[in-house]
Steps between C-alpha positions, in 0.01 A plus 500: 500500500808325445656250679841327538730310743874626515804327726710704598821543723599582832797630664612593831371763680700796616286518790347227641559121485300412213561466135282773298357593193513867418210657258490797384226635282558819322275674264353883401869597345327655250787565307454764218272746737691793645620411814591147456795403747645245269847508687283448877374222300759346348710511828241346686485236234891420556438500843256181461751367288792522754236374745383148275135682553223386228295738333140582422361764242181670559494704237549853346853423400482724216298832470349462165197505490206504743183390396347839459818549269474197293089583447580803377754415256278220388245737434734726325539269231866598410686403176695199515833683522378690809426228692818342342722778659260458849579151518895543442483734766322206733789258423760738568352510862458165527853457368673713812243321758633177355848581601466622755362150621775360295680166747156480669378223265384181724411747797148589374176375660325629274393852307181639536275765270476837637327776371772653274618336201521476085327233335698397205190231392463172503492418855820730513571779729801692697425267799442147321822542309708636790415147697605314197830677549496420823386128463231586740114391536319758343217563807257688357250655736537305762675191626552257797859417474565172716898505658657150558806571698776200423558258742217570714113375481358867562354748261452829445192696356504814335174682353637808285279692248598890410192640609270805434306785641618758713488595830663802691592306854775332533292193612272490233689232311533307810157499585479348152756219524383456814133400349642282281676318790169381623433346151813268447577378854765320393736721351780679670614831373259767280650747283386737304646809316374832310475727819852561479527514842683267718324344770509146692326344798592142685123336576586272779249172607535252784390125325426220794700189419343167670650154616721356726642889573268753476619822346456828408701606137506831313424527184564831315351713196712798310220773358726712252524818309763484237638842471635621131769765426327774340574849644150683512703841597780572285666853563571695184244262273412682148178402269414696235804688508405662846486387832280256591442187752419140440158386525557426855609865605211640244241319733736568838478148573734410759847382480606140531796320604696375206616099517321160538467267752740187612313216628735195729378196513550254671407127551565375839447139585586389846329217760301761616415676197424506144439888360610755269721774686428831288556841558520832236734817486380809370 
């Protein structure tokens, strides 16, 4: 597990009358797989830009390759120059994600390790070298990222990891993140990606507050699913030279809503209270 402690900015709310930070993870682009909406991505990606949002990686930037994928061309033991002309082919992808995210530098949290990705060696892959492009914390597996929002004394926790398994409810993830809520009480927002499915939930908590006034104050959890922006039905898709789905319409798993979540917050510090203000769009 990794980790860090990160200030960051805030800026006026369009909203309310707080200052906020906005966070966006995104993650499961997959570019390089048919059906990759690289232009849903990279708009949503200038959109966080226009907005002064940070980011977050969970992984599966890049297609190439999963871990059944990699075994087998391990096991393969191809010449040199075929694994030579495999790896040029991993750059170039890593190349277009990397411009994409080009003017982004600064904004990162952090990246994280998905399932899908080309190890070049030496400690090297698709998603190590994309965060040093980035100037981001490489994050690994999983990470507690600690937000210090300027000016104020509050903080922000955020437990992120890209996750694994399956499950064919839409709550299954939830009812994962929301385990893991019980085991680090003090953090404030879960995420976690590789459904490719969007999906959020506000876990609200009344904390008793004792002196000379008595009080009540809320105290609130975000549980989310970080979407990803890979079409599972394309119409018209060819393998093989013939018509043929993706593996997602070969197993008629469902369809999922492209796009990531946006995550406000907010510190608010007042007489009568002392809290994090958060909510999520989908």
């Amino acid at each position: 597990m990794e980790l860090s402690n990160l200030i960051v900015e805030t800026q006026p709310s369009l909203t309310l009358p707080w200052a906020e930070t906005i966070i966006m993870p995104v993650g499961d682009v997959q570019y390089g797989a048919e059906g990759c909406d690289l232009d849903k991505f990279q708009r949503h990606i200038d959109w966080g830009m226009h907005m002064g949002a940070y980011f977050i990686s969970m992984g599966d930037m890049v297609d190439v390759a999963s871990p059944s994928g990699r075994k087998k061309i391990q096991d393969a033991d191809f010449y040199d120059s075929v694994l030579a002309a495999l790896e040029e082919k991993a750059y170039q992808h890593l190349e277009t994600m990397a411009n994409i995210l080009r003017g982004t530098e600064g904004l990162w949290l952090g990246l994280h390790e998905g399932h899908h990705y080309w190890n070049f060696g030496g400690g090297k892959t698709t998603d190590t070298l994309l965060a040093e492009r980035l100037g981001a914390p490489f994050l690994g597996t999983c990470a507690i990222t600690q937000l210090c929002f300027r000016g104020t004394h509050q903080t922000c926790q955020i437990w992120s990891a890209h996750g694994s398994g399956s499950g064919a409810q839409i709550t299954s993830p939830l009812n994962k993140l929301e385990r893991m809520m019980s085991r680090f009480p003090s953090v404030d927002i879960f995420l976690v990606g590789h459904y490719s499915r969007k999906a959020g939930y506000p876990v609200d908590a009344l904390v008793p507050v004792f002196g000379k006034n008595p009080r009540l104050i809320a105290k609130r959890r975000i549980l989310a699913v970080t979407g990803g922006f890979m079409r599972g039905y394309t119409v018209g898709s060819r393998y093989g030279g013939r018509a043929q789905g993706s593996y997602v319409e070969k197993a008629s798993m469902p369809p999922t809503n492209l796009g990531a979540p946006v995550i406000y917050v907010r510190p608010v510090y007042t007489l009568d209270e002392d809290r994090l203000d958060m909510n999520i769009s989908l």
